[in-house]
C-alpha positions as CSV (number, residue, x, y, z in Angstrom):
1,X,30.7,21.8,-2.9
2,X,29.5,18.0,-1.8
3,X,25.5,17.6,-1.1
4,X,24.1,18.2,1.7
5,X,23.3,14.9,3.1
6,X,20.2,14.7,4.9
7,X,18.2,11.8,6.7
8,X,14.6,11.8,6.9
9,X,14.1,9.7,10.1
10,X,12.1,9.0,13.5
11,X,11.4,5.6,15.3
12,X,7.9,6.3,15.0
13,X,6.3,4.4,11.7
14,X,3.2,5.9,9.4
15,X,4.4,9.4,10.3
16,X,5.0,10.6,6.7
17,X,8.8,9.9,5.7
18,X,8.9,8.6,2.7
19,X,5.8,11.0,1.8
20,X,8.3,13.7,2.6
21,X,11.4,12.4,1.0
22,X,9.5,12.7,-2.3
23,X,7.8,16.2,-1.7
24,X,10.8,17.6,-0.6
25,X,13.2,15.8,-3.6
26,X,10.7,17.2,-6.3
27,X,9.9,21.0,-4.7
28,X,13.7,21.2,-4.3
29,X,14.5,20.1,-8.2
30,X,11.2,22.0,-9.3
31,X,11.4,25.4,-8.0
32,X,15.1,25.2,-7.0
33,X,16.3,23.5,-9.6
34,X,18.6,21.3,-7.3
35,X,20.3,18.1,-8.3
36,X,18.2,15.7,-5.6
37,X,19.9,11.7,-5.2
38,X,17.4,9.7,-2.7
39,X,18.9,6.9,-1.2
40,X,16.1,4.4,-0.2
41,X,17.0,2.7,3.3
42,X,13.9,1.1,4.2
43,X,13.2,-2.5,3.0
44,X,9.3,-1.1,2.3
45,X,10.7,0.6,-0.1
46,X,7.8,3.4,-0.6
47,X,9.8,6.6,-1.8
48,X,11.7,4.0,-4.6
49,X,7.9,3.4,-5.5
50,X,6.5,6.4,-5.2
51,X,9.7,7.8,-7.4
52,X,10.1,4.4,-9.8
53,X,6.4,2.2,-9.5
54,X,6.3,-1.1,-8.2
55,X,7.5,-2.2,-11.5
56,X,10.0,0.0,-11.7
57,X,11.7,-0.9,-8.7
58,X,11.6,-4.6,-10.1
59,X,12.7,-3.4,-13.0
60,X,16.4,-1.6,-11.4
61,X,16.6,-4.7,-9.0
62,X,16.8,-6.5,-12.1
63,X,19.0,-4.5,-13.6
64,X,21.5,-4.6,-10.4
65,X,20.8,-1.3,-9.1
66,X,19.6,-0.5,-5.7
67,X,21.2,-0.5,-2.0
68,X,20.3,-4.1,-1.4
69,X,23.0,-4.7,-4.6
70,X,25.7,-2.3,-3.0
71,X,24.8,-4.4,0.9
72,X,25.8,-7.5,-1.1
73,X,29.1,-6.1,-2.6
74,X,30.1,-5.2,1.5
75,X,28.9,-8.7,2.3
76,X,31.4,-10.1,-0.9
77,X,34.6,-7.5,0.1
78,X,34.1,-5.6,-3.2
79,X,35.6,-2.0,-3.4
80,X,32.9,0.4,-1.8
81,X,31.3,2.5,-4.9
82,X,27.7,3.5,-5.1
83,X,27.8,4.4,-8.4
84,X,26.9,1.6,-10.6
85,X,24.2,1.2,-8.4
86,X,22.1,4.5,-9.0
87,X,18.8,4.7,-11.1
88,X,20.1,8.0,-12.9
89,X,16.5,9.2,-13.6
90,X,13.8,8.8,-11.0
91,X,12.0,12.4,-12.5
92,X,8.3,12.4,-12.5
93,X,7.8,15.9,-13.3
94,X,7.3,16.5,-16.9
95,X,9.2,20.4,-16.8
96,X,12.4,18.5,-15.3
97,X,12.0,16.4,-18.6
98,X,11.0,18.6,-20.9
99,X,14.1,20.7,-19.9
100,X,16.7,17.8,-19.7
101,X,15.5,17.0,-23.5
102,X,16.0,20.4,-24.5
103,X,19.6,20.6,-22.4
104,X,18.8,22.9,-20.0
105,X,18.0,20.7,-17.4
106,X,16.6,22.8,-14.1
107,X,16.4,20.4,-12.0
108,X,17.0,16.0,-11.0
109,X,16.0,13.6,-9.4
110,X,18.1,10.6,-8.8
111,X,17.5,7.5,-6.8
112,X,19.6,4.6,-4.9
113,X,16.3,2.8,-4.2
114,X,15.5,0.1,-2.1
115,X,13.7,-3.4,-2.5
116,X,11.9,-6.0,0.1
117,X,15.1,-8.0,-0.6
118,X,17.3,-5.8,1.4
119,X,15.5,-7.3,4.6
120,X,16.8,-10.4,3.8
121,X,19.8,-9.6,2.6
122,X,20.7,-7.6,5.6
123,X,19.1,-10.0,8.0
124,X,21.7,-12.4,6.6
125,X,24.8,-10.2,7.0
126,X,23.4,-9.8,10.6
127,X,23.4,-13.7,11.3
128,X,26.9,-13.8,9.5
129,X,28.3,-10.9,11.5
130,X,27.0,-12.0,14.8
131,X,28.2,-15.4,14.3
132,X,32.1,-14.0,13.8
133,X,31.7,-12.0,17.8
134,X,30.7,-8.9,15.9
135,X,28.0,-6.6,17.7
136,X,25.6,-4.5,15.9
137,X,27.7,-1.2,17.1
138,X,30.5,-2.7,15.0
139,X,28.6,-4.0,12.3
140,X,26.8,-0.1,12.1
141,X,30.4,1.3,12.1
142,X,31.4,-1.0,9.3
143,X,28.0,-0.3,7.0
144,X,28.9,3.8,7.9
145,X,32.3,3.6,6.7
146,X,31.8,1.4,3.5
147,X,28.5,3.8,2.2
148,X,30.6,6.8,3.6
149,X,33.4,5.9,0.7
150,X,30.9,4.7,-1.8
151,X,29.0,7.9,-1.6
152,X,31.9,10.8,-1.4
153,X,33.1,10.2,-4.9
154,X,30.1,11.3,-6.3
155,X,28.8,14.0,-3.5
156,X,29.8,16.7,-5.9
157,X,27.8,15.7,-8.3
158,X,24.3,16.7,-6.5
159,X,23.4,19.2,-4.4
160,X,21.4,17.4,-1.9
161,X,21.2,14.0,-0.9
162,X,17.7,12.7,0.9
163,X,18.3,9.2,2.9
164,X,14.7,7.5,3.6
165,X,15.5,6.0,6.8
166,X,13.3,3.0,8.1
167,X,11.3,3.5,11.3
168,X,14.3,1.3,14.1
169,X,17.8,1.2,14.4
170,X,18.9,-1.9,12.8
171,X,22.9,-1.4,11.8
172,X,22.2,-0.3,9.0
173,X,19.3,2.2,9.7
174,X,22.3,3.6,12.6
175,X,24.7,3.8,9.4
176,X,22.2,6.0,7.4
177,X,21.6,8.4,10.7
178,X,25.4,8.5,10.6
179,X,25.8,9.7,7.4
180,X,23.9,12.8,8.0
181,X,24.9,16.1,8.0
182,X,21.0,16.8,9.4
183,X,18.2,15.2,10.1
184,X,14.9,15.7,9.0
185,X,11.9,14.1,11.9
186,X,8.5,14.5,10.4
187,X,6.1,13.9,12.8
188,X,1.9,13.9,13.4
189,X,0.6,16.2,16.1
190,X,-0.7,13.1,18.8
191,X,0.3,12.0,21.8
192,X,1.8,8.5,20.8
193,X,3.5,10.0,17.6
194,X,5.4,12.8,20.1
195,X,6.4,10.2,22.3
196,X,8.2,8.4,19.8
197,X,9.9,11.4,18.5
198,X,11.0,12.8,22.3
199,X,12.4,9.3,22.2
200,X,14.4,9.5,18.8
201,X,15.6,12.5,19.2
202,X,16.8,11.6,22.5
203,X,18.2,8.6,21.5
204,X,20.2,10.3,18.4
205,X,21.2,13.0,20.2
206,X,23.1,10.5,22.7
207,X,24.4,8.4,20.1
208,X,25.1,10.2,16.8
209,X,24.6,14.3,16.8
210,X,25.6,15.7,20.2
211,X,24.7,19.0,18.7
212,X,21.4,18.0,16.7
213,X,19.0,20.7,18.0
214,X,21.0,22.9,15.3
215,X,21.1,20.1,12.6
216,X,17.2,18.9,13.0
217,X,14.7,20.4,11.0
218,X,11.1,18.7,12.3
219,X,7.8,18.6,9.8
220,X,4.4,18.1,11.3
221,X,2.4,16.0,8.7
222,X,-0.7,14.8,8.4
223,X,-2.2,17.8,10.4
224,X,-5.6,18.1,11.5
225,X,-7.3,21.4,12.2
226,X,-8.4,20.6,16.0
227,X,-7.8,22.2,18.8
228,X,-6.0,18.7,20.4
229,X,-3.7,18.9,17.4
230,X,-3.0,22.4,18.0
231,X,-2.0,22.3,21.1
232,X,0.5,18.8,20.4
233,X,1.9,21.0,17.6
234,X,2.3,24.3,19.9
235,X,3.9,21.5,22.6
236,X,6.4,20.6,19.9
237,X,7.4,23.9,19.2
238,X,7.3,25.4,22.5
239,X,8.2,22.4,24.8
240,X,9.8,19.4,23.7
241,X,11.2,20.4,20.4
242,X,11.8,24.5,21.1
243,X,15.3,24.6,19.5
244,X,14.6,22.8,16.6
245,X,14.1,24.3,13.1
246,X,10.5,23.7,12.5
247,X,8.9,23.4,8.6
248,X,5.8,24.1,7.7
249,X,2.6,22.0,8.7
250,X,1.8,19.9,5.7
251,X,-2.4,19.3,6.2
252,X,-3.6,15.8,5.9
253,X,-5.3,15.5,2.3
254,X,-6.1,13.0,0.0
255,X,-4.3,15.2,-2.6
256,X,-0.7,14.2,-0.9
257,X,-1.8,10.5,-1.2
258,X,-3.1,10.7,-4.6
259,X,0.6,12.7,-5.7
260,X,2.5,9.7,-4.8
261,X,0.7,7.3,-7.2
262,X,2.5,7.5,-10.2
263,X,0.9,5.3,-13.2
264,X,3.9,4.1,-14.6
265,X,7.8,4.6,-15.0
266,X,7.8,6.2,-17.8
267,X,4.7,8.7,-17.3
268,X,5.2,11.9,-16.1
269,X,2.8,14.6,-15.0
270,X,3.4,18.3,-14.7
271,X,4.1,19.8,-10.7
272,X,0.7,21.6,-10.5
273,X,-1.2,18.4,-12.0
274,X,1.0,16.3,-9.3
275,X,0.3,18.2,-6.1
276,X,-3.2,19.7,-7.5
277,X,-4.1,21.3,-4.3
278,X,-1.3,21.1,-2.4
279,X,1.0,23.1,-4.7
280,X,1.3,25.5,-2.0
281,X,2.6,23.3,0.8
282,X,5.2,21.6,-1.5
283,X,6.9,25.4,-2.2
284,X,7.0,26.4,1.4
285,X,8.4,23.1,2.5
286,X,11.2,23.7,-0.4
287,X,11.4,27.3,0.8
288,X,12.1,26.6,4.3
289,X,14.2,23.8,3.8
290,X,16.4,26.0,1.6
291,X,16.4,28.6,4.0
292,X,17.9,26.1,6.3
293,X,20.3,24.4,4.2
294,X,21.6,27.9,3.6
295,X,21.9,28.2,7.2
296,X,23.9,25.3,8.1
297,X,26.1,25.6,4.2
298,X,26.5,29.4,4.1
299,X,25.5,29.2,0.4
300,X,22.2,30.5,-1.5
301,X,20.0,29.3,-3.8
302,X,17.3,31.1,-6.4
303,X,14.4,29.8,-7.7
304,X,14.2,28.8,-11.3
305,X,10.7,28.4,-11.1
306,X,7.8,29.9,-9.6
């Protein structure tokens, strides 16, 4: 069966994306065991680094791999294929290792990552594009189409694919929203970060998923325990976002921030040294997106680790 292909996205910036992308990619290989591709949108490129380190997304750029490498074969008319352009190992958790070197691997993490050179890149093929009477609508359709073929050759090889979206809808942000079979809108419990939710899920629901109360599963991050922020979080739930498939609140904590900081490529730490005190959070955000992806796929998965 193909991955499930979903985008973590929302308009709103600093609410926790590419935080999420990586939570979710190593609690889904960890306790699931799941074969996890992340394809890096975003010119920031923090879920390559938090996956790869700085140096480590150099280092791929160098080597030719990375989505700003497959935007410059669509620029140059080259056969759409995503392959050649995949770091194969992007695993920072020393069981996935330790069980990939004995053959049993349980678990992987792949990424497509992104570089601050895609902003330029794409901000050229914009100029171009415009120049020829294109529109951005066309030029999204175009991007869609071209990632859509490079990707479905190697769908079956994963079991989930996790598209770190950047916070606007440039063409080829729209592109990435339309590659998704569901869409994943982390969000923090104020007043300016709901706005900008009701607004993209207003706008996506318009212009690319008709149906996306039953595709959207929303994430509350970086929660404070107020009473303001419990009543934005019950307002989410009960108001503006009632249909939607809801996560669990992930609790702001230094221990998140200090999980994403890997030292280097090619140092690995184990999952309960990673997310020391947050452990807990990470398995019921796996847990719940599973239960959801079983939802929308009709099949199952079982744990492989506890």
């Amino acid at each position: 069966m193909p991955a499930l292909t979903a985008a973590i996205a929302n308009l709103k910036g600093g609410v926790g994306k590419s935080t999420t992308t990586v939570m979710l990619a190593d609690g889904l290989a960890h306790y699931y065991g799941m074969n996890v591709l992340v394809i890096d949108l975003d010119p920031q490129a923090n879920s390559s680094q938090m996956l790869l380190t700085e140096r480590g997304v150099q280092a791929a750029s160098d080597q030719g791999k990375g989505t700003h490498h497959l935007l410059g074969d669509f620029v140059a008319g080259k056969p759409a294929a995503a392959a050649p352009f995949i770091m194969p190992n992007a695993v920072t958790l020393e069981e996935l290792r330790l069980a990939e070197e004995h053959d049993e691997r349980l678990g992987w993490i792949s990424s497509l990552p992104a570089h601050p050179q895609l902003r330029l890149r794409e901000l050229g093929l914009e100029e171009e594009w415009y120049s020829k009477a294109g529109t951005p609508t066309t030029l999204s359709d175009a991007l869609a189409a071209y990632f859509r073929k490079a990707l479905t050759p190697i769908l079956p090889l994963y079991d989930v694919v996790l598209l770190d979206c950047p916070p606007h809808l440039s063409p080829l942000a729209r592109a990435g929203l339309a590659l998704a079979d569901v869409f994943i809108t982390p969000t923090i419990a104020d007043s300016v970060s709901t706005w900008g939710t009701k607004q993209f899920s207003e706008w996506v629901g318009k212009f690319i998923a008709p149906d996306l109360p039953k595709r959207n599963f929303v994430l509350i991050t970086r929660f404070r325990d107020t009473k303001y922020a419990r009543q934005v979080a019950s307002d989410l739930r009960e108001i503006y976002l009632k249909d939607r498939w809801f996560g669990p609140t992930i609790p702001e904590s230094v221990h998140v921030l200090n999980a994403m900081d890997r030292a280097a490529p090619d140092s690995y730490n184990t999952f309960r040294g990673k997310y020391a005190g947050v452990t807990s959070d990470v398995r019921r955000l796996a847990e719940r997106f599973t239960d959801f992806m079983s939802q929308r796929t009709g099949a199952t998965w079982q744990k492989v680790r506890d």
